[in-house]
VEXTI-295705 format. One line per 4 residues: number of its first residue (from 1); their letters; for each residue y, x, z of C-alpha. Coordinates in nm, 4 decimals, padded with zeros to 6 digits. Example, Ala and Ser with C-alpha at 12.3 -4.5 7.8 and 13.67 -1.06 7.14 Angstrom:
// VEXTI-295705
1	AS	-00.4500,01.2300,00.7800 | -00.1060,01.3670,00.7140
This chain:
// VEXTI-295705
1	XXXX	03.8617,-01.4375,00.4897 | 03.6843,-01.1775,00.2926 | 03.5361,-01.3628,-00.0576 | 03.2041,-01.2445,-00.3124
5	XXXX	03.0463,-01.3634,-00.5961 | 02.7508,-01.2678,-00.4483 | 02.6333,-01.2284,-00.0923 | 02.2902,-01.0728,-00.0539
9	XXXX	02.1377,-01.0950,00.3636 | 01.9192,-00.8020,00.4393 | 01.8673,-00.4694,00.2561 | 01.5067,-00.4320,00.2137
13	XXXX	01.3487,-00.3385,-00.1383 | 01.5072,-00.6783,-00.2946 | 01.8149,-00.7272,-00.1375 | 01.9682,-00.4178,-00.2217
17	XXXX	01.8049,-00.4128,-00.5929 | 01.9492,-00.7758,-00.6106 | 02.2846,-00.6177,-00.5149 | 02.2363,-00.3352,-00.7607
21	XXXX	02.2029,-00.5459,-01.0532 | 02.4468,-00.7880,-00.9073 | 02.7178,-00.5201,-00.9414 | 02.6128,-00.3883,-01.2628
25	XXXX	02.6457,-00.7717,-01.4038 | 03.0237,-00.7512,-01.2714 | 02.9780,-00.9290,-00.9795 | 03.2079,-00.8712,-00.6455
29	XXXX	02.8839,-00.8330,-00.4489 | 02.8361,-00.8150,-00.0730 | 02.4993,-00.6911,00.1102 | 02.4195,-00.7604,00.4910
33	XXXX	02.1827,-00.5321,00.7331 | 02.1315,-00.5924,01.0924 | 01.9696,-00.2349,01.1084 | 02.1726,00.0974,01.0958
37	XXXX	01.9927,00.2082,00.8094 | 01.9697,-00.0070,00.4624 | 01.5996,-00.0044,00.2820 | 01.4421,-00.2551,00.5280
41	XXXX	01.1033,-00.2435,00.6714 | 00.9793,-00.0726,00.3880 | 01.1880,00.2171,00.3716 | 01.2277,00.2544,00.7321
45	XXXX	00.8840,00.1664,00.9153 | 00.6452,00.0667,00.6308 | 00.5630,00.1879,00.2885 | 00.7548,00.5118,00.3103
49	XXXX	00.7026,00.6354,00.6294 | 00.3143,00.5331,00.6475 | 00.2866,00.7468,00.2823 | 00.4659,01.0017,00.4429
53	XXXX	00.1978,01.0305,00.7291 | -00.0998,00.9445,00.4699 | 00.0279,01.2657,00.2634 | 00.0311,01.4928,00.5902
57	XXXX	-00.3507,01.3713,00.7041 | -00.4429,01.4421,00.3571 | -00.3636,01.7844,00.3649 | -00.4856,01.8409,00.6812
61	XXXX	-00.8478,01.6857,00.5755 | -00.8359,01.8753,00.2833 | -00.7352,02.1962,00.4385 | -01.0052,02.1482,00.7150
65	XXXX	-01.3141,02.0540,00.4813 | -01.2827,02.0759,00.1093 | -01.0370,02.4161,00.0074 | -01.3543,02.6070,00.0925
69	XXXX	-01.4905,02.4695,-00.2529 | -01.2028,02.5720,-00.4414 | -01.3059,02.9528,-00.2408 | -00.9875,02.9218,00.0116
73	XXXX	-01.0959,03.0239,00.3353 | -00.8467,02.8513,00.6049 | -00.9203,02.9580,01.0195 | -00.7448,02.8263,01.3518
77	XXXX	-00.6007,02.5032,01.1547 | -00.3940,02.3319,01.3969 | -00.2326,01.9728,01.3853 | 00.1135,02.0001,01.5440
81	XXXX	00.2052,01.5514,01.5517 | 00.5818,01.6165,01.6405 | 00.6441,01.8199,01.3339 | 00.4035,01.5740,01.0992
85	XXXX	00.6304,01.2850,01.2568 | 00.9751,01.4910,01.2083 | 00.8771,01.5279,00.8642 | 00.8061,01.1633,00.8026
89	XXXX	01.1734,01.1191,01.0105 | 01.3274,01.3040,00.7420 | 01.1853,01.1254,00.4355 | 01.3006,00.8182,00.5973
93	XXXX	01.6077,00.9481,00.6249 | 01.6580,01.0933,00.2698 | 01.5605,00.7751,00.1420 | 01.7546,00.5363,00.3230
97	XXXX	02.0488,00.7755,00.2680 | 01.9582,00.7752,-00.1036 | 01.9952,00.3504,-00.0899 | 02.3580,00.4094,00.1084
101	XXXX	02.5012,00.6369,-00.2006 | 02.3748,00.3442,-00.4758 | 02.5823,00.0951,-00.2684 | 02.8485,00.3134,-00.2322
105	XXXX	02.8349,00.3944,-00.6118 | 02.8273,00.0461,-00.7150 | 03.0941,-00.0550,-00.5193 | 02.8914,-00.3243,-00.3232
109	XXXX	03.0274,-00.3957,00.0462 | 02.8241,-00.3224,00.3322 | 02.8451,-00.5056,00.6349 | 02.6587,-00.3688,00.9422
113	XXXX	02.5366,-00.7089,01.1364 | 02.3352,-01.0068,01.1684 | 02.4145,-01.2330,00.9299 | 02.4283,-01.5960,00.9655
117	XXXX	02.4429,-01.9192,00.7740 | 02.7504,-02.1012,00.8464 | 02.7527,-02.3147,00.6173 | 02.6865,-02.3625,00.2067
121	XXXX	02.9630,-02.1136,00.1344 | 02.9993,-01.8892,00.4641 | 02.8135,-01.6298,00.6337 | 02.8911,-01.4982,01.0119
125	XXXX	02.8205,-01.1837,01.0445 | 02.7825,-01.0426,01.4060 | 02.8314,-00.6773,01.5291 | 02.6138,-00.5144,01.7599
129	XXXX	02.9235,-00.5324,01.9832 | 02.9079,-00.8944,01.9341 | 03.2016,-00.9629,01.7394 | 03.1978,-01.2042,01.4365
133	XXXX	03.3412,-01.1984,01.1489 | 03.3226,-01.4288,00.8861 | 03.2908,-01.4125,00.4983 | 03.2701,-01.6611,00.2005
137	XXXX	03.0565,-01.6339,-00.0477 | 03.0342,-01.8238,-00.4555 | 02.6250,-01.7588,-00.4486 | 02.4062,-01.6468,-00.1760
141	XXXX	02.0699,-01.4637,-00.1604 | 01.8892,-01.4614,00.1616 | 01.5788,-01.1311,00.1443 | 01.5719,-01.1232,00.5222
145	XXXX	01.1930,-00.9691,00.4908 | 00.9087,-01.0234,00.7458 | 00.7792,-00.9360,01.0527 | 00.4218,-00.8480,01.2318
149	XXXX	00.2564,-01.1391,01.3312 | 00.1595,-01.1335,01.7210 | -00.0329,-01.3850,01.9411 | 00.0522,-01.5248,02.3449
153	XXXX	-00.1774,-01.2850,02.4938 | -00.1768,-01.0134,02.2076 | 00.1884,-00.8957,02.2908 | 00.2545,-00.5441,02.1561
157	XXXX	00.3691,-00.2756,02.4509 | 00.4342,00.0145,02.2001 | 00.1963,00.1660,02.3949 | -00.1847,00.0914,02.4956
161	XXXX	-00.1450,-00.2607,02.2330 | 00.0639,-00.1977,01.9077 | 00.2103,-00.2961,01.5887 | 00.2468,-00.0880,01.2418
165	XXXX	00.6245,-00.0390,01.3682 | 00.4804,00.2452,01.6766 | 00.1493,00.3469,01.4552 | 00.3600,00.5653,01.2506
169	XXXX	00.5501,00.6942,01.5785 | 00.2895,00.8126,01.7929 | 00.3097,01.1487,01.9424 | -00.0737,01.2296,01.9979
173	XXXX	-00.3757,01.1297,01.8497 | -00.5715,00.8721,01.9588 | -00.9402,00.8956,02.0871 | -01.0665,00.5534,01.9955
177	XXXX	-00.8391,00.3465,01.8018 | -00.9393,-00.0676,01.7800 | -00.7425,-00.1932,01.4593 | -00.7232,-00.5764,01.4080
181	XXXX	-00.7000,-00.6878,01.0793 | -00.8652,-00.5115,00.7661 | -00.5778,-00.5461,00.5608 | -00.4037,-00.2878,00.3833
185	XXXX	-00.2247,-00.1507,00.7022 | -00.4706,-00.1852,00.9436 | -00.6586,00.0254,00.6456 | -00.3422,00.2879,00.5652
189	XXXX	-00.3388,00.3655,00.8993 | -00.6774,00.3739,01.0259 | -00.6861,00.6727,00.7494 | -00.4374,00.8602,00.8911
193	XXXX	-00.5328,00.8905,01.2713 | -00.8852,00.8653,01.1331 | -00.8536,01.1956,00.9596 | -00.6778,01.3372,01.2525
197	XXXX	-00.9641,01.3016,01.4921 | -00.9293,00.9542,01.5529 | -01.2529,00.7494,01.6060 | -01.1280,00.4047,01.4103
201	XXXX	-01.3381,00.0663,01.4795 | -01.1738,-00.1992,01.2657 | -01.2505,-00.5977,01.3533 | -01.1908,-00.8377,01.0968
205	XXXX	-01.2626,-01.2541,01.0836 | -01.2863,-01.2251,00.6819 | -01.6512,-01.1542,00.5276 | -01.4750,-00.8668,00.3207
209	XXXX	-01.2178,-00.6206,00.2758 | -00.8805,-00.7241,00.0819 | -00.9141,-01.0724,00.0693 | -00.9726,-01.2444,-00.2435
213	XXXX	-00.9990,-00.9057,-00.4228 | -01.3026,-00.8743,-00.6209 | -01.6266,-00.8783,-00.4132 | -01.8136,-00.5791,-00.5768
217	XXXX	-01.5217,-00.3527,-00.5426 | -01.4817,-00.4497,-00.2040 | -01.7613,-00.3659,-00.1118 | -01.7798,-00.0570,-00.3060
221	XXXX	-01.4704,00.0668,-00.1067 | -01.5486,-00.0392,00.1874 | -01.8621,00.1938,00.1302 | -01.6578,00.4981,00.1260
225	XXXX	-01.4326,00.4281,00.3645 | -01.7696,00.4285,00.6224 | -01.8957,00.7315,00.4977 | -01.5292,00.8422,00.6453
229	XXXX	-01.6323,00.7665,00.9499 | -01.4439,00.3961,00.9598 | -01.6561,00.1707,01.1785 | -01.6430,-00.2429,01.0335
233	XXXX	-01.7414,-00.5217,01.1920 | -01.6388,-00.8130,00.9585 | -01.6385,-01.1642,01.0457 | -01.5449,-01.0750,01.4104
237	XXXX	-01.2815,-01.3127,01.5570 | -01.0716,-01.1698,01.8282 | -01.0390,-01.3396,02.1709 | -00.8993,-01.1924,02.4180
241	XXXX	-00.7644,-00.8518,02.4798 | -00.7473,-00.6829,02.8610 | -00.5552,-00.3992,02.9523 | -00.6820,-00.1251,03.1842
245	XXXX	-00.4754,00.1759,03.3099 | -00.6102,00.3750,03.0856 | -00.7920,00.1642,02.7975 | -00.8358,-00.1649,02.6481
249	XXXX	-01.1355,-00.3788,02.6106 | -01.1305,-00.5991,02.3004 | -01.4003,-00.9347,02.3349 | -01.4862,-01.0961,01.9832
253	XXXX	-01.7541,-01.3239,01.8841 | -01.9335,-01.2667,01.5670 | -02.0339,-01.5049,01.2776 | -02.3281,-01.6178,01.4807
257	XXXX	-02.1467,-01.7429,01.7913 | -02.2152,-01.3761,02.0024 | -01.9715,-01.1993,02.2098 | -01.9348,-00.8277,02.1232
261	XXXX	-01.6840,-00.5595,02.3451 | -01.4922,-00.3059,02.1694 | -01.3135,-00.0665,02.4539 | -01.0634,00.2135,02.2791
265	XXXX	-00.7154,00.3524,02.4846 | -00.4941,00.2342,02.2025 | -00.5052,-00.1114,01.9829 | -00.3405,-00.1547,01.6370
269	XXXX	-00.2512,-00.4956,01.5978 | -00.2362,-00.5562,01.1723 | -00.2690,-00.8928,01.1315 | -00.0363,-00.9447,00.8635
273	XXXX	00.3380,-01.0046,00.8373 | 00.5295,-01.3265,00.9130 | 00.8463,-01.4198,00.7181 | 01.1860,-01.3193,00.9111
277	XXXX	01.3840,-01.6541,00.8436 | 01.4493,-01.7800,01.2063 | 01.7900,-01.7707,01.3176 | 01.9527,-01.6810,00.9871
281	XXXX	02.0800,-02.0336,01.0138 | 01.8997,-02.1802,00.6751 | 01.7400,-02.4360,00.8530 | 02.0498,-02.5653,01.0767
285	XXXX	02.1918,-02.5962,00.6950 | 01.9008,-02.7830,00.5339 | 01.7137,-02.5706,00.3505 | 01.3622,-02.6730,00.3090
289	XXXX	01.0850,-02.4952,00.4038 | 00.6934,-02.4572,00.2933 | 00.4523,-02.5830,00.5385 | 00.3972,-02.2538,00.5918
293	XXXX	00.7248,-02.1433,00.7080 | 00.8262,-02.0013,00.3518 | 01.1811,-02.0856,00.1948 | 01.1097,-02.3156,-00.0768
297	XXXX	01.2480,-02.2207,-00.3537 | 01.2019,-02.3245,-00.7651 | 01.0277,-02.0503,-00.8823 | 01.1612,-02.0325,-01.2409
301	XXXX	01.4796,-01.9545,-01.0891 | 01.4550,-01.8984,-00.7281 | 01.7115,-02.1842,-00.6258 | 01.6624,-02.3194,-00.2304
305	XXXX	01.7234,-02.6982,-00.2585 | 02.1263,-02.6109,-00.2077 | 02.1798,-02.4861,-00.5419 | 02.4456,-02.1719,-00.4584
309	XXXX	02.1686,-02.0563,-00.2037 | 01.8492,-01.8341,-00.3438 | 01.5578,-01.6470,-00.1933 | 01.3282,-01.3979,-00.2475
313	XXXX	01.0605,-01.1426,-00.0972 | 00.8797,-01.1664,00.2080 | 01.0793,-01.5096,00.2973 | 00.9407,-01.7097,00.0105
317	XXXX	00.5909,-01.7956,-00.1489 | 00.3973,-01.5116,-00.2813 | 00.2271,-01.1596,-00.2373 | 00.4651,-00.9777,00.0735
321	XXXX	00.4819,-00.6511,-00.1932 | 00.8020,-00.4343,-00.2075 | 00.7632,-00.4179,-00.5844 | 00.7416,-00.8136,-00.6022
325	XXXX	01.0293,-00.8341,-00.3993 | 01.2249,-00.5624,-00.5858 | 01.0882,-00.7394,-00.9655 | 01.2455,-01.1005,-00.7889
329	XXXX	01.5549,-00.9575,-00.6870 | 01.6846,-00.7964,-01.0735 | 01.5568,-01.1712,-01.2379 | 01.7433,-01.3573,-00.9407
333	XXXX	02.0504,-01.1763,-01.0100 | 02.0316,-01.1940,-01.4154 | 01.9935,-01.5515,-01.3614 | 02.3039,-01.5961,-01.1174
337	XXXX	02.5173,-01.4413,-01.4139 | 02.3789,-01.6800,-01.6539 | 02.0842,-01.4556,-01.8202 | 01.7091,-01.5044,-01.7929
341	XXXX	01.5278,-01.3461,-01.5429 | 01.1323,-01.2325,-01.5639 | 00.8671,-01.2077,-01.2901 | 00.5362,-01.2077,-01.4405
345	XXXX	00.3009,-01.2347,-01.1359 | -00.0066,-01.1956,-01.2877 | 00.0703,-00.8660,-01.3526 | 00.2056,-00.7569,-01.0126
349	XXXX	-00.0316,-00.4419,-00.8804 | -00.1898,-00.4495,-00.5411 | -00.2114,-00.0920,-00.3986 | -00.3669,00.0806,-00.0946
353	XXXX	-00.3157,00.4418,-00.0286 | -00.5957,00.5503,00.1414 | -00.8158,00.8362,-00.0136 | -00.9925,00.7254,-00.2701
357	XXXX	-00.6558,00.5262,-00.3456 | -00.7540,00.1503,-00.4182 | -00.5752,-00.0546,-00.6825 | -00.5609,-00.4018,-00.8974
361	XXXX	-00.4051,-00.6419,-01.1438 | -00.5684,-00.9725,-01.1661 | -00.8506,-01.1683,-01.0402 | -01.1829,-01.0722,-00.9427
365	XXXX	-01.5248,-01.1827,-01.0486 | -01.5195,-01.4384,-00.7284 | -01.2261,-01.5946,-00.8931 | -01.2781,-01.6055,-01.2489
369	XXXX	-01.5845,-01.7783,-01.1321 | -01.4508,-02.0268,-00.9259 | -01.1570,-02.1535,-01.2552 | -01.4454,-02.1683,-01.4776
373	XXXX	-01.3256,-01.8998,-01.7153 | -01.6262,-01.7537,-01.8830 | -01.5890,-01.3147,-01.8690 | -01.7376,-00.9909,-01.9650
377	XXXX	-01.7317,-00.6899,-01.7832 | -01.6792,-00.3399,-01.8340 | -01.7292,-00.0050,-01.5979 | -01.7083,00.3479,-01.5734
381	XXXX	-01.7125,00.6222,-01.3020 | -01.5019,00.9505,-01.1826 | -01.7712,01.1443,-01.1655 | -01.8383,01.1595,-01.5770
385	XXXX	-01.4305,01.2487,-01.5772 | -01.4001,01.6473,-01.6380 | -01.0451,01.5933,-01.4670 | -01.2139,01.4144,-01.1508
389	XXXX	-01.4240,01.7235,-01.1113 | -01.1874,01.9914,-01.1761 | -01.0384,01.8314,-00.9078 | -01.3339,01.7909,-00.6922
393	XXXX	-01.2172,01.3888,-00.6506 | -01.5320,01.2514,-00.8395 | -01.5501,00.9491,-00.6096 | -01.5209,00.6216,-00.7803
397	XXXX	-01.5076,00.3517,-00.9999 | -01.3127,00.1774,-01.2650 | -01.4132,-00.2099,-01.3593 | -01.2599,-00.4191,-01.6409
401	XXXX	-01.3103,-00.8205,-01.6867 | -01.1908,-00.9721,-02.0308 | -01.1799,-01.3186,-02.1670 | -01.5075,-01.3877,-02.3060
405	XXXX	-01.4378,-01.5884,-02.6039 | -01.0643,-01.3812,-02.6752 | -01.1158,-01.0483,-02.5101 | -00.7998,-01.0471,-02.2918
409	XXXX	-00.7952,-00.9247,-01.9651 | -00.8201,-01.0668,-01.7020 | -00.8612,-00.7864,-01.4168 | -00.8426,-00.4266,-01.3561
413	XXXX	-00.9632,-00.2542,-01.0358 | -00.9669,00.0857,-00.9915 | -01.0855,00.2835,-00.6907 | -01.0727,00.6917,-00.7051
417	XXXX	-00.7734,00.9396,-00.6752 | -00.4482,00.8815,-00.7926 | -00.5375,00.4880,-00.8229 | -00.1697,00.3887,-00.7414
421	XXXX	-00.0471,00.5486,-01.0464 | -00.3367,00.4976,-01.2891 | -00.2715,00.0928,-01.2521 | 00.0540,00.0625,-01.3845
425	XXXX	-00.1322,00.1461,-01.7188 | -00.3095,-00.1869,-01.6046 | 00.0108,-00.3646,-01.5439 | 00.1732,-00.2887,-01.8995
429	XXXX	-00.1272,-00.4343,-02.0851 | -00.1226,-00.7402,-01.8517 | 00.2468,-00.7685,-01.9258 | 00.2168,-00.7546,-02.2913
433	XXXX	-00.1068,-01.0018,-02.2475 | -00.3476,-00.7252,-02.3885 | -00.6713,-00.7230,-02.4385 | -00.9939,-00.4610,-02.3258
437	XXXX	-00.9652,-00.3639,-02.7005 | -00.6110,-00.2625,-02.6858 | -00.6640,-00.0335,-02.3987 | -00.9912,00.0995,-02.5557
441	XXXX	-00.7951,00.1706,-02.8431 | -00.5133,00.3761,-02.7178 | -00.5808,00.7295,-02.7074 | -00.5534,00.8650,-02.3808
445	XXXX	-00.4501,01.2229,-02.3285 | -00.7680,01.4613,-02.2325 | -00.8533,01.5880,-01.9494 | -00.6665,01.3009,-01.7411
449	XXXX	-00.8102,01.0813,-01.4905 | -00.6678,00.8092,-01.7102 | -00.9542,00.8578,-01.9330 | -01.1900,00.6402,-01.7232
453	XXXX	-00.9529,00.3353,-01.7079 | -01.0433,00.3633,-02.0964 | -01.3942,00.4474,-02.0685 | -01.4311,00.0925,-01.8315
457	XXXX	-01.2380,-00.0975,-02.1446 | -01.4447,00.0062,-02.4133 | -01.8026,-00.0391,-02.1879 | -01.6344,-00.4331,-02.1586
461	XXXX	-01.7726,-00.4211,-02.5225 | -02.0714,-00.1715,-02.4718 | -01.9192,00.1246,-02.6580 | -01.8290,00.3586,-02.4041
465	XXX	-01.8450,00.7646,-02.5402 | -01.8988,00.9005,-02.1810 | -02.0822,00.7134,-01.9067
């Protein structure tokens, strides 16, 4: 039998990082994948595809109704979905590829299989052939990921009714797509087929967009994505779903008790994600679990209640974000081999790629409200941004909330283009426990969009230069 110092089951964004810095810390490390491919759901039907497809409906929209601004004239503009979903194929493929070689060049052994608890110390890994094999293991991590959630009665056909897994697979555009949920999928995606012709009618039980994110900013997006054409109709609860030959009628009730009927020919079911922990044998072993069906795990060290065993990701308490996952996997590993590992989750950024791009750190007003911590807030807009204009992207807003009394931050939303990578700014002041001061401070190069996330610091104390 085949022994590790570290066994890691599943591959997604914190399993393999986990194995990464495993291997780097000298450890004889092991990594299990029931899929072909290694990267998980996010490399292989989440984040990377869906960007892949949000970058191709971008261009599209852009190409069809705003290069005639910038004086490009563009005629007979065609959408060709087979190529647009080869393309996305290939990413996929690079990438996953790309995670193959850094197992490969960190010496880290790859089993293809399902793997299963046997015991404290031993896995059973079987084969798509159904062979076993068996393997014993000093320390074991289990990042086994999550799934879409589904109902009895809502069952996916990868057709007419269907999950995030066949929304980045379909081969023509649909004419009326019903999306359930008004999450961040149900939102990614509803962009793309949105800007491809779809007509997109989103129904959602929660009063807003995003959750707990700040109300104002929900709002304010929410806003923009209607003037997209996106159709809302918020607290809407779902209750049954019938199938036609050729469509399918969706009945909710609204707030008030009344029964509305939504009929479209294709249904995106985005609901959220469940964790992926059943039949990976931790419960026939005694590992305790959340009420919520979470692995339960010390969070200062990540430690199931069998000390050799750990968890992370999707499969454990917490925000169902690759970069979580990836930040819990390098401190779960540095602990294993005796150092300290560091997840600060305050500081983890929330992220959704539609166009404007929508992105946070922190609480919201709704929240700082509700702790009874006393706050001042800052704002400032694209539109003053020479940058934003140059590039014709003068939609949106950035908002800043700091400690009252101290002047630390406490939250940082930003809405407008290029969100995704404005916010790690965000994140690094979090991290280091800045305050609005500190980022007002900093010089920030000129022309960037950058500029604004400044401009909203230094308004926090009523000095902004430019809005």
């Amino acid at each position: 039998m085949e022994e590790f110092d570290l066994t890691v089951i599943g591959a997604g964004p914190g399993g393999y990082v986990a194995a990464i810095r495993a291997a780097q810390l000298g450890m004889k490390t092991a990594i299990i994948e029931k899929r072909k491919t290694l990267g998980g759901t996010c490399l292989n039907v989440g984040c990377i595809p869906s960007k892949a497809l949000l970058d191709s409906s971008e261009q599209y929209h852009l190409t069809k109704h705003k290069l005639e601004d910038h004086g490009i004239t563009a005629k007979d503009i065609k959408i060709d979905i087979s190529k647009m979903i080869k393309r996305k194929d290939k990413i996929v493929s690079e990438v996953c590829e790309g995670v193959d070689y850094l197992m490969k060049k960190n010496k880290i052994t790859r089993f293809h299989g399902f793997g299963k608890l046997k015991n404290q110390t031993e896995i059973d890994i079987t084969a798509e052939d159904g062979t076993t094999t068996t393997i014993k293991s000093k320390n074991i991590i289990l990042a086994t990921g999550s799934a879409p959630i589904t109902f009895p009665g809502f069952e996916p056909d990868g057709k007419q009714i269907i999950t995030s897994d066949h929304a980045i697979n379909l081969q023509k555009v649909p004419k009326h797509m019903i999306i359930i949920g008004a999450g961040v999928i149900g939102l990614e995606l509803g962009s793309v087929w949105s800007r491809l012709g779809a007509e997109i009618s989103i129904v959602e039980l929660m009063p807003r967009l995003f959750g707990t994110i700040d109300k104002q900013m929900a709002a304010y997006a929410q806003r923009i994505y209607e003037g997209q054409g996106l159709k809302f109709f918020l607290e809407h609860k779902v209750v049954s779903l019938d199938k036609k030959s050729n469509s399918v009628i969706v009945k909710a009730t609204d707030s008030t008790g009344k029964e509305h009927s939504f009929e479209g020919d294709t249904v995106l079911l985005s609901v959220g994600r469940r964790p992926y922990s059943d039949g990976v044998g931790a419960k026939e072993i005694g590992i305790e679990f959340t009420e919520r069906n979470r692995i339960k795990v010390d969070h200062h060290t990540y430690r199931t209640n069998i000390p050799n065993i750990y968890a992370i990701g999707d499969v454990i308490d917490g925000p169902m974000l690759a970069h979580k996952a990836e930040d819990e996997g390098i401190a779960v590993a540095e602990i294993i081999a005796g150092q300290k590992g560091h997840v600060n989750y305050e500081a983890i950024p929330w992220i959704v790629y539609t166009w404007p791009e929508v992105a946070w750190v922190g609480y919201g007003e709704e929240e700082l409200k509700e702790k009874g911590i006393e706050y001042k807030v800052g704002k400032s807009i694209f539109k003053s941004n020479g940058r934003a204009k140059a590039m014709n992207e003068s939609e949106g807003q950035v908002k800043v909330l700091a400690d009252k009394k101290t002047d630390k931050l406490l939250g940082i939303y930003i809405i407008g283009p290029r969100a995704s990578d404005m916010i790690v700014e965000a994140a690094v002041a979090f991290e280091f426990g800045g305050s609005a001061e500190d980022l007002a401070r900093t010089c920030h190069a000129h022309p960037t969009l950058s500029e604004v996330v400044r401009e909203a610091a230094m308004a926090v104390d009523k000095w902004s230069i430019h809005s």
